[in-house]
Structures are given as C-alpha cells and as structure tokens.
C-alpha positions in Angstrom: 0.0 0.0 0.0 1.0 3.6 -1.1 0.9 6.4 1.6 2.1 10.1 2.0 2.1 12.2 4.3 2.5 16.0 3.5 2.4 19.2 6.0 0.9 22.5 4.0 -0.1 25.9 5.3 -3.1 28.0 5.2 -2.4 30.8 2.5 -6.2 32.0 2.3 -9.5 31.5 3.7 -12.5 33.0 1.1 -15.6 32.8 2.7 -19.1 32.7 0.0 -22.3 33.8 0.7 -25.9 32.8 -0.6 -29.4 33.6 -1.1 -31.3 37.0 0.0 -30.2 36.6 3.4 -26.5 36.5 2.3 -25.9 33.4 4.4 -22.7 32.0 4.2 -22.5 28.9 2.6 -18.7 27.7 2.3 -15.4 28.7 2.6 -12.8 27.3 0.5 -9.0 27.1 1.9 -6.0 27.4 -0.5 -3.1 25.6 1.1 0.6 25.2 0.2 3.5 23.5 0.8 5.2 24.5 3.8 9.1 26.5 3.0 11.1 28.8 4.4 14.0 30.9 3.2 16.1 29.8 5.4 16.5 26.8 7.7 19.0 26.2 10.7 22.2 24.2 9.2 21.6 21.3 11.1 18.2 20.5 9.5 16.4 20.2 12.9 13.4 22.0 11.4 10.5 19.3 10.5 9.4 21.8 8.1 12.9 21.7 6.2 12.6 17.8 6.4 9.3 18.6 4.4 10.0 20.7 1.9 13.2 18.7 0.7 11.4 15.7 -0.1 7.9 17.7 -0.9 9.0 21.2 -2.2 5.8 21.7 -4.0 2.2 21.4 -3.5 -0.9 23.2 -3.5 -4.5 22.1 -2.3 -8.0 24.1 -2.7 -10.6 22.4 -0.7 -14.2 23.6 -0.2 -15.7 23.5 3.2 -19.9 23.5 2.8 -19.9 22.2 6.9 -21.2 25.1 9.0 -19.8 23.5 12.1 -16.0 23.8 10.2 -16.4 27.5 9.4 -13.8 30.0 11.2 -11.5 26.6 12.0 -8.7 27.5 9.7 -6.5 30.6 9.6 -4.2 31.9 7.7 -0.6 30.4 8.6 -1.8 27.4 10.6 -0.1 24.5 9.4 -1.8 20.9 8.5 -0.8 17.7 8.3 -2.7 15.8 5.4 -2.3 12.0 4.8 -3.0 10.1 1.4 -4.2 6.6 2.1 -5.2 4.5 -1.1 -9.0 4.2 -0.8 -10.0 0.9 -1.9 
C-alpha cells in the first residue's frame, strides 16, 4: 500500500455567501506546501525535512460544513495524509 504524508499551510481562507439573506454557505481554503528561506544548518526544522522531499504542493478544498467554518487561519499549518481508498 502507497501512503504520504504531506504538511501544508493555510495561504487564504474566502468565505461565500448565498441567497437574500447573504448566508454564508462555504469557505474554501488554499493551502501550500510548507518552506522557508532559510532553515538552521543542522536541518532540525520538521518543516525543512518537508519541503526537501515535498517542495511543491498546493491544495484548494471547499468546506460547505457550518460546524468547520472560522477553524482555519491563515498560517496554521496541516498535516494531510494520502491513504489509497480501496
């Protein structure tokens, strides 16, 4: 079986509204790879560990579950695991 594991970072949360009322009615995050432009010598930074063998990724995902919105903010960091659904 085939895994990953990545770690990305919150780079914008849009929020979208509906109907008369102007409910809102999702937000969708944009997520990316984490970096930095500089990491200590000695590599003891996860997040250098992570972009070295991931340097590049984005991920849009669209959240319609009221009970998610205002969980994410920009700059929090994720981990996000790929499993091979059967």
């Amino acid at each position: 079986m085939t895994s990953m594991r990545a770690k990305l970072k919150v780079g914008f949360v849009q929020e979208h509204f509906y109907g008369a009322e102007g409910a809102k009615s999702q937000e969708t995050l944009s997520m990316h790879a984490v970096s930095a432009s500089k990491y200590p010598d000695d590599g003891s930074d996860e997040n250098n560990t992570y972009a070295k063998f991931s340097p590049g990724a984005d991920l849009k995902i669209n959240i319609a579950n009221p009970a998610l919105f205002g969980g994410f903010t920009v700059g929090d960091e994720y981990y996000v695991d790929f499993t091979k659904a059967d």
